[in-house]
N, C-alpha and C positions, 0 to 999 in steps of 0.2 A: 751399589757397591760401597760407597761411601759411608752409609750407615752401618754396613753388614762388619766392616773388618775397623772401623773408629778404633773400637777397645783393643784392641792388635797393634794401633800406632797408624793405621794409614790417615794421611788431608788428602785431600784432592782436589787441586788448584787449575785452574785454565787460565792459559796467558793468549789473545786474540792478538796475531802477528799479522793480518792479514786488514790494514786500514781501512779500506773503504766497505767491509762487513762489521765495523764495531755497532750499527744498530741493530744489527742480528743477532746480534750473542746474548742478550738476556730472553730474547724470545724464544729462540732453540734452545736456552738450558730449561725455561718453563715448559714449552712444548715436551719434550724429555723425562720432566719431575725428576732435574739433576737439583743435586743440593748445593755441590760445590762452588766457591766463589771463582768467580773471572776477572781478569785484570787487564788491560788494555796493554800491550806489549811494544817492543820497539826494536829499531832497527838492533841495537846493540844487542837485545838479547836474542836475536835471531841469527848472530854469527855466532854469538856466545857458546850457542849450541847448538850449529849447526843445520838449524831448521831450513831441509830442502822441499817441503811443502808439508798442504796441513788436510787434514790430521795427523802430527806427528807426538807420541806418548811417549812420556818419559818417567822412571822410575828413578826416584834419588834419596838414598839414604838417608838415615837420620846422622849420618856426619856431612851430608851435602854432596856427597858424590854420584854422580849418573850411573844406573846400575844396570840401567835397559834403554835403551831410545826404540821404539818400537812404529811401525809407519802399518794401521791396519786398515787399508781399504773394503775390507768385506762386510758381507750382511752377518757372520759370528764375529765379528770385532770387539765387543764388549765380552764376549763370552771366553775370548781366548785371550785379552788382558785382564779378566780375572784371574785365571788359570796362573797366569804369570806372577801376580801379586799374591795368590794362594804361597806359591813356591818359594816366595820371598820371605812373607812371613813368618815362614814356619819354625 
């Protein structure tokens, strides 16, 4: 998804809130062939916004405002925050 909507304006950033899996997160993003960068997160940004557990997606403007928090447990998870970012786009 990353690649597909770039020229549209989308980044697509991970923030790992969760301490004691940071050696996990470069291996599940290559496992994946995610492109996007991760960044090791911290208490502060986890009240910042909310985060009540993870995987929790966030959509934020190009003025910096959160425009979706979105929590997708399913096997169409990726398919249906496309969807969402299609609608954004547009």
């Amino acid at each position: 998804m990353t690649e597909k909507y770039r020229g549209k304006g989308l980044t697509v950033l991970a923030v790992n809130i969760v301490e004691k899996q940071d050696d996990l997160v470069q291996p599940f993003l290559d496992e994946k062939h995610y492109t996007f960068a991760a960044f090791k997160g911290s208490p502060d940004i986890k009240k910042a916004y909310g985060v009540g557990g993870a995987p929790t997606e966030y959509v934020i403007d190009r003025q910096g405002r959160v425009v979706a928090k979105v929590r997708l447990n399913s096997d169409d998870r990726e398919r249906q925050f496309e969807k969402l970012v299609e609608s954004l786009l547009q």
